[in-house]
N, C-alpha and C positions, 0 to 999 in steps of 0.2 A: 678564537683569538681576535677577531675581526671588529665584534661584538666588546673587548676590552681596550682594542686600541680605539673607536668613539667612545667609548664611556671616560678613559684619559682627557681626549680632545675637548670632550665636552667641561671637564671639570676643571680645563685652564681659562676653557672661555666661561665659565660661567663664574669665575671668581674673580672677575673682572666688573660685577652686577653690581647695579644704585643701590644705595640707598632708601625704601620706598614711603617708610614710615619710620616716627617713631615706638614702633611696638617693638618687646624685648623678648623671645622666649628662654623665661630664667633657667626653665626645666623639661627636657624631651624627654620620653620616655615610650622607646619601640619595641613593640615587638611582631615578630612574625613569623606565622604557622606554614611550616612545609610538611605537614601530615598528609596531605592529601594533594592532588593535583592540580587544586584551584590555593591559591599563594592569597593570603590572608594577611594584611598586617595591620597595625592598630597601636597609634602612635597618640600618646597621652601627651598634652601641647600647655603647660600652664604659660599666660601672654601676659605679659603687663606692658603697661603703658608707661614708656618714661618721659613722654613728650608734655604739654601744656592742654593740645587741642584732644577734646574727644577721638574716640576710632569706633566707628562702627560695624567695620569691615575685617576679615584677615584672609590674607593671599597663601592658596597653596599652590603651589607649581610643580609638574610633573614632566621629567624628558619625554620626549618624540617613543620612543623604545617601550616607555613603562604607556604609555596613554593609547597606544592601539591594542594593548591589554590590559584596560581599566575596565574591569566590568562591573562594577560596586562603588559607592563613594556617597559615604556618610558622614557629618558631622555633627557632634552633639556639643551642649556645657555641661556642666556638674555645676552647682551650686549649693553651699554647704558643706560638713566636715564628717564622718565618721557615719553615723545613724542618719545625721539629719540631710543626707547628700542626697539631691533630687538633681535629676536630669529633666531639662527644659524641651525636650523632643529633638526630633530633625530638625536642621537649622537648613534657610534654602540655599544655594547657590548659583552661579553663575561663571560660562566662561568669559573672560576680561579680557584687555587688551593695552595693560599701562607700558606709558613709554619709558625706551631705556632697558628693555625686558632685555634680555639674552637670546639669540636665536635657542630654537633648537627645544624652546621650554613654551608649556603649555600652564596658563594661569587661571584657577580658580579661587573665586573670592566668595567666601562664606558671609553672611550678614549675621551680623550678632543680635540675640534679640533686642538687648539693650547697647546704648553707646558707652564706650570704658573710657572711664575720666581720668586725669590726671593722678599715676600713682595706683590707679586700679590693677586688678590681676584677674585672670577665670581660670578654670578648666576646660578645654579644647580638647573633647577626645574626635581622633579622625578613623575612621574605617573604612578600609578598603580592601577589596578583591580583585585578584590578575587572573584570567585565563591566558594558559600556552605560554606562563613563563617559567617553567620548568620543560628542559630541552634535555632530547637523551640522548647520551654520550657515553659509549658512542650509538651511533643512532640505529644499527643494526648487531643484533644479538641472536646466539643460538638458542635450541629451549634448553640447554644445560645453564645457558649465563644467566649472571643476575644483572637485572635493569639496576644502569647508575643512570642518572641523571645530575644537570647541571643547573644552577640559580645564579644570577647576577645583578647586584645591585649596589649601595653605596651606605660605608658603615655609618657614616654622619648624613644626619637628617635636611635633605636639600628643600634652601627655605628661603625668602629673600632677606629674611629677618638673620639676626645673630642670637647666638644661643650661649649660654653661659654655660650649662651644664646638659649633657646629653647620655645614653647609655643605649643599647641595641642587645636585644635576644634572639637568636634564632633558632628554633625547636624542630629539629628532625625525625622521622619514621622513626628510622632507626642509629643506633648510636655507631655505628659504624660509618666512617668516612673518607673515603680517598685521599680526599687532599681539601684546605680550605685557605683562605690569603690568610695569612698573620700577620697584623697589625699592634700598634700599644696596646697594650693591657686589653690582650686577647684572650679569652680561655675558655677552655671545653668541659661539658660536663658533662658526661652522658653522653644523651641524644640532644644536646644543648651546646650551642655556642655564644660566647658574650663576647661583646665589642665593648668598650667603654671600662667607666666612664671616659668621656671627652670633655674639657672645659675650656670656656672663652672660644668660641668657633666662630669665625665671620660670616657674614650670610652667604650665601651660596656656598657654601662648602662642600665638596662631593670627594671621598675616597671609594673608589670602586671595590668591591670583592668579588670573589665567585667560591662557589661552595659545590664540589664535586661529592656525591654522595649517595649510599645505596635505597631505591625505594620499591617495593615490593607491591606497590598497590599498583591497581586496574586504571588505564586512562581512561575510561569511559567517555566519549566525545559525540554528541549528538550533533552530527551536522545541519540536520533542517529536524525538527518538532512542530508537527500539525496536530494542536489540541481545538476539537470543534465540539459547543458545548452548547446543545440542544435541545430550548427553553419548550417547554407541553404544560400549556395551563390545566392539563387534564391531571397533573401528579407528579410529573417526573422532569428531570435533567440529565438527558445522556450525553454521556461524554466518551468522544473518540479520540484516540494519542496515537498519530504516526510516526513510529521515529525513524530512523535512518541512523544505525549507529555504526561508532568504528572505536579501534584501540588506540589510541593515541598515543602510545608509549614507545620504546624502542620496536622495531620491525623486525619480524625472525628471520632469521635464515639459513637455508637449508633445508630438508624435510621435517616435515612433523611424523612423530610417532605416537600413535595414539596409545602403543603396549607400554612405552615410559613412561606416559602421563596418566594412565592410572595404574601402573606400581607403585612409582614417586611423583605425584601430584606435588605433594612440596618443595620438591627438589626442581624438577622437569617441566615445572608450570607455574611457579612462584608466580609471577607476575600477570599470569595471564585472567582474563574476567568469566569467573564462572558462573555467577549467577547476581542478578539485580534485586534490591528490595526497595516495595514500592509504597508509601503511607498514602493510601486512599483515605478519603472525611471519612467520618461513622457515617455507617447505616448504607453503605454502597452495595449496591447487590446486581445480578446478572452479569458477575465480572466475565470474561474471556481475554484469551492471550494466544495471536494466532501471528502465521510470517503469510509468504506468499507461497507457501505450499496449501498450508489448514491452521488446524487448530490445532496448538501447541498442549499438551500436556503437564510438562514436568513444572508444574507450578502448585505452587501450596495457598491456601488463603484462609486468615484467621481475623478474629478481632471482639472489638466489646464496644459498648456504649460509646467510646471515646474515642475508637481509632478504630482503622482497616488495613493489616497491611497483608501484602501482595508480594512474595516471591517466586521468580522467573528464570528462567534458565534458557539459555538459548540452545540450540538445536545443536552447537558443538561447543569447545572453550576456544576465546578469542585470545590471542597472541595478537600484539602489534603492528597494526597494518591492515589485519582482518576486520569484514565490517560485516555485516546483519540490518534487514530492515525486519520489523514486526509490528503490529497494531496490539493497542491496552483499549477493551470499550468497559465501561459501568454505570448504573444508573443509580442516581440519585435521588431522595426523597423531596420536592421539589420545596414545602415547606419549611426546610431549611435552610433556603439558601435564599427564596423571594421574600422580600419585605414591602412595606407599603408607607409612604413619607408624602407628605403635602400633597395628593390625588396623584401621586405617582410612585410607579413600582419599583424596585431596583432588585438586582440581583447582585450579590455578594457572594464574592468564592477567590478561589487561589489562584494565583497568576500564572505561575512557575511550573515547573515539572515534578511531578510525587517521586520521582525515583531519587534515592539519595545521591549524591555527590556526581551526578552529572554535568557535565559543561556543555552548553546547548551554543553553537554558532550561531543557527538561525532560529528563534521560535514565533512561531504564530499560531496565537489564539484568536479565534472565530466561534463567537455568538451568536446562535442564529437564536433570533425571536420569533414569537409567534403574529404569524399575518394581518396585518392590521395596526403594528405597534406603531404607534408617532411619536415624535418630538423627546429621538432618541439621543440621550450625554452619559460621557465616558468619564469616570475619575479610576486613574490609576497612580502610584504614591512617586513613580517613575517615569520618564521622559521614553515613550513609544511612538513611533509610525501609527499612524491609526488612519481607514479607508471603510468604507461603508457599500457591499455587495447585495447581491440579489440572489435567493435558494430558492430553486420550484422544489416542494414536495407533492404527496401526496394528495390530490384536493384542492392543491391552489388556486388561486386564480390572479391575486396580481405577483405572488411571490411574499419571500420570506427577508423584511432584512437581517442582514449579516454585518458584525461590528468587526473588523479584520483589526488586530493589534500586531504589530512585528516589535521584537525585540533582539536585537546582535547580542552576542557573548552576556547571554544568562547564567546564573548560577542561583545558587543554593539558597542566597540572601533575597533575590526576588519571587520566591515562590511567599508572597505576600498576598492579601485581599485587595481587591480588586471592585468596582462596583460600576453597574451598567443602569441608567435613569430612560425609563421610558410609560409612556403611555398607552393603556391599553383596556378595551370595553369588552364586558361580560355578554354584551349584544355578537360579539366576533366568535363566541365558542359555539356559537350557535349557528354559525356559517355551516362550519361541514356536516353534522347531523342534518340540516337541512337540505341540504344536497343528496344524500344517500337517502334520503326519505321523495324527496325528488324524484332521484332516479330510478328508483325503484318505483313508483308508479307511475311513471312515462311507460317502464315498462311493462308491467302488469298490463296496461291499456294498450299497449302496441300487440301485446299477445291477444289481448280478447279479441282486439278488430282482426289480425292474423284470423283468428278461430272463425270469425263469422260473418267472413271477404269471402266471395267467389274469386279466386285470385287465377282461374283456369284463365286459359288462351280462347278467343273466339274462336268455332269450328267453322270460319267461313271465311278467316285470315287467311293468307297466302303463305304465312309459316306455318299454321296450325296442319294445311293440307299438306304442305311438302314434307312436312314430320311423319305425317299417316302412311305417307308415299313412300318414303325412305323404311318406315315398319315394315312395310310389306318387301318391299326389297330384300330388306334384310332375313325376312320368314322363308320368302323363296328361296336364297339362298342357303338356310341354313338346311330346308327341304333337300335341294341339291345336293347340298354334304351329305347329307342322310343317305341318299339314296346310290349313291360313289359308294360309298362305305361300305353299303350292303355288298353290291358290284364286287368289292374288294374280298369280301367276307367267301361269295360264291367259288370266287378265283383261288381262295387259301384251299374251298374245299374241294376244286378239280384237281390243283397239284397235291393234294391228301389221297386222293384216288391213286393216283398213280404212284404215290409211293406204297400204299397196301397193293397195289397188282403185281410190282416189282418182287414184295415179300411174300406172295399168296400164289401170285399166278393166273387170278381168279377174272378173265377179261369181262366175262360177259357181267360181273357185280360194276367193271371198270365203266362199262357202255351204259347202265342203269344210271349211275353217279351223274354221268355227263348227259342224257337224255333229261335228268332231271335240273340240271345246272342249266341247259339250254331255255326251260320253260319258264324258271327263276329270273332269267336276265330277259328273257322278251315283255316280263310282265313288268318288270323295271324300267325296260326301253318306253313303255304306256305311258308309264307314271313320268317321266322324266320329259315329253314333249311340252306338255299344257305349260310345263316350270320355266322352258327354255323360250317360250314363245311370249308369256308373262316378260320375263326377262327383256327381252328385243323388245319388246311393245312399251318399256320406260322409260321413260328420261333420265330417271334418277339411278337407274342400272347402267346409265352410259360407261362409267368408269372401271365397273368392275367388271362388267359382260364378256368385253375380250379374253379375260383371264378364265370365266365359266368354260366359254364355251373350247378353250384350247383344253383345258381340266374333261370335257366330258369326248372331244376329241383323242385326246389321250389313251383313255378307259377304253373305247373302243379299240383303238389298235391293241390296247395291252389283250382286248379281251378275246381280237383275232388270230393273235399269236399265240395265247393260251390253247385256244381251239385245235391250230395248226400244231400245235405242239403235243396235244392228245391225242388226237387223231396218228402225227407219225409215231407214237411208244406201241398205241396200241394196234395199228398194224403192224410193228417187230415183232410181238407177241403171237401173233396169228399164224406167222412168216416164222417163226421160230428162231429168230436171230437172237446172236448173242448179247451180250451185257457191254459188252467195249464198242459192238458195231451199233447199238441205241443212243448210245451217248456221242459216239459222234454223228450220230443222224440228228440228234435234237442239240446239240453245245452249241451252231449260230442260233437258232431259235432262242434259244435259253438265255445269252447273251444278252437278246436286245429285250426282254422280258423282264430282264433284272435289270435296265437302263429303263425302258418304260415305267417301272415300278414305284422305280426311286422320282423319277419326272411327275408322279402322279402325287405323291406324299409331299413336295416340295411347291406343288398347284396347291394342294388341301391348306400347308401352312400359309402361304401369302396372302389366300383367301382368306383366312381367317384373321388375318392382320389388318385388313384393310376394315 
């Protein structure tokens, strides 16, 4: 409502507006397409001149509201009748600033190619595209409801000029429709609504409408599109497409169920976007279509000589409000897209997004060239941002430039050719082979001298000797564990003795065992001096020596208590004592034997750490 009460305001004050010329327009004729989400219209203008002096100019003016979603805007002539009607191209324009203008209004003036003389007439076709002006209302729906959405605008053709005769169409999805303004000689046809005609209208004349009505299509709304298209004099053009997309349609609400929307998809998901289709050039190959998980599957790709197109499916259906990012990459056959003009090269290709009826907020397209290009120019057929970056790839060495274009509120109508001028030497493809041929026999040569370098340490350095010193340290020591181990081994097999006397009875097999464990451990005690006195006599054993020698201090006492501990079973035995009065003649024994044991295992591991 907010929205109809300035469109009012606006159209008292603008009916107040000069005079600017004398140009007349005899005949308008509008119309415009709300099939789809991006609002099309195309407003047939015949001007004649009732004045004296030439005009070579015509003013179009657009409110505050409609101009922050202008994203298209075309003018043509027509010249000629029936067959012989040829159109003169795009005509340029410019935004003006003549005075006496009306707030609130934004003027563009077209240049005619020729000047219109007294009495003269033309054809003025005007085309234009809105993004986001179709609003949905209301602007949260269940997934049972059907998206309505609203349009507003003005049934007479706002102009500074007067208009003798005018008429308005507007073409809907579908022919169902809430409610729309009725006005004179209104009528509905269909999915069609007619304004008009209107005759004798003063200039600036504005009646507002609004058209509440159902529409079932997909907002698809790319908010940021990073297309980077990746020049390789070796054959190819790849092309990467980030999008970041969202539903731009009414917002659901409540739960989604995924068991109703595929029962009744048409019912329980009208509106929602199930799958994109994408017109790749011919001849595109190594397509993929992947999000921030992987690579997407549910996509089909087909084509012929002429085209490639590409259908996608996102990873769930989007309802209103829901949004998805995913990447399009392909590559192209680079001979159809570089050409060569006056000693310099150009690339020609498509500006725009391949996916159909998307509305793009932000897009940027990035060129990267190959390294070494100079005296790089940009013709695009539309007013862009354009900035100039640096890509290191693979092999670079000063970098790559990058042509950065940004375009706002894109659509369907700029997916136009484009063409990028640069120079560039057959001497440059020769850089990176050169390089890999390079470096590879740096290194071949670094390997041969590797091979037949004495690259040893001198044996008379002061690291060479403490490395020798430190070996032997380390062999003694490992000697030392060896010979504990055994120690340890002797010990399993006196307490094995005494469990067979226990089961046997057999003392005097029990005194053989231990007369022989006795000879075992003194021939050990031999071997184990020379290693401990090694040890004390290094420098480089200073650190770990303490721990040696507490380790073979240990082993001793474990091995006195084992003694003490054989000796009292097998006098019970002799003594004929019982089986309760042995156990507790040996349980303190036994005690610290099994705390010695585990002290000795617990020496072996930290030894070994160090």
């Amino acid at each position: 409502m907010g929205m109809r009460f300035d469109l009012f305001f606006l159209s008292i004050a603008i009916l107040c507006g000069p005079v600017l010329s004398d140009l007349v327009l005899s005949k308008v004729d509008r119309r415009i397409d709300l099939t789809t989400q991006t609002v099309r219209m195309t407003s047939s203008l015949k001007v004649e001149n009732s004045g004296t002096d030439p005009v070579s100019e015509v003013l179009l003016v657009f409110p505050e509201h409609q101009l922050k979603n202008l994203a298209y805007l075309m003018a043509i002539t027509n010249e000629g009748k029936g067959k012989t009607k040829v159109s003169t191209g795009s005509l340029p324009f410019d935004v003006v600033h003549p005075e006496g203008m009306p707030l609130g209004l934004t003027v563009y003036s077209v240049s005619l190619p020729r000047g219109l003389g007294k009495g003269e007439s033309l054809i003025l076709d005007v085309i234009t595209a809105f993004t986001h002006a179709l609003q949905p209302f209301p602007e949260k729906i269940t997934q049972a409801e059907t998206q309505l959405v609203v349009f507003q605008d003005s049934a007479q053709f706002l102009s500074p000029y007067a208009v003798k005769v005018q008429s308005l169409s507007v073409k809907l999805p579908e022919p169902k429709v809430e409610s729309y303004t009725k006005l004179e000689n209104t009528k509905v046809s269909g999915s069609e609504i007619k304004y008009g005609p209107y005759e004798n209208l003063p200039s600036f004349s504005y009646s507002p409408i609004v058209i509440h009505f159902e529409s079932k299509q997909p907002f698809a709304v790319a908010r940021e599109l990073v297309r980077e298209l990746e020049i390789s004099h070796w054959g190819n053009v790849q092309v990467t497409e980030h999008y970041n997309l969202i539903h731009g349609g009414a917002e659901i609400k409540g739960e989604f169920s995924r068991l109703d929307y595929q029962a009744r998809p048409s019912i329980r998901g009208a509106y929602a976007l199930k799958h994109l289709f994408a017109k790749l050039p011919p001849r595109a190959h190594s397509v993929y279509y992947r999000d921030e998980i992987g690579n997407i599957s549910t996509s089909h790709l087909w084509g012929d000589s002429k085209k490639t197109q590409l259908q996608i499916e996102p990873r769930y259906p989007m309802f209103g409000g829901w949004n998805t990012s995913f990447t399009i990459g392909y590559g192209l056959p680079l001979k159809d897209f570089l050409f060569q003009s006056d000693g310099k090269r150009f690339l020609n290709i498509s500006f725009g997004c391949p996916i159909n009826e998307v509305v793009i907020d932000n897009l940027i397209v990035k060129v990267v060239l190959p390294e070494g290009s100079s005296d790089i120019s940009v013709s695009v057929p539309f007013p862009v941002k354009q900035w100039q970056e640096t890509k290191f790839s693979h092999l670079d060495m000063v970098g790559r430039p990058v042509i950065v274009l940004e375009k706002t509120n894109a659509v369907q109508e700029h997916n136009q050719h484009f063409q990028v001028y640069y120079k560039f030497s057959n001497i440059s493809l020769l850089m990176e082979p050169f390089m890999l041929i390079s470096g590879f026999f740096f290194l071949f040569v670094a390997c041969i001298i590797y091979m037949h370098a004495d690259m040893t340490i001198s044996k008379s350095s002061a690291s060479y000797v403490a490395r020798l010193q430190w070996d032997e340290v380390q062999a003694t020591i490992q000697q030392v564990q060896n010979i504990i181990n055994r120690c340890l081994t002797i010990h399993d097999k006196l307490e094995a003795s005494l469990r067979e006397l226990s089961r046997t009875g057999d003392v005097q097999a029990c005194k053989a065992a231990r007369k022989a464990a006795d000879g075992y451990l003194k021939e050990l005690s031999k071997e184990l001096k020379p290693l401990l006195s090694f040890l004390q006599s290094s420098p480089q054993a200073a650190q770990i020596l303490p721990k040696v020698e507490e380790l073979v201090a240990k082993e001793r006492e474990l091995q006195e208590r084992l003694m003490l501990k054989h000796s009292a079973v097998v006098d019970s035995y002799e003594k004929k004592s019982g089986g309760r009065e042995i156990e507790n003649r040996v349980a303190s024994i036994q005690q610290k034997i099994t705390v010695l044991r585990q002290e000795v295992d617990d020496l072996l591991e930290v030894i070994d750490e160090i």
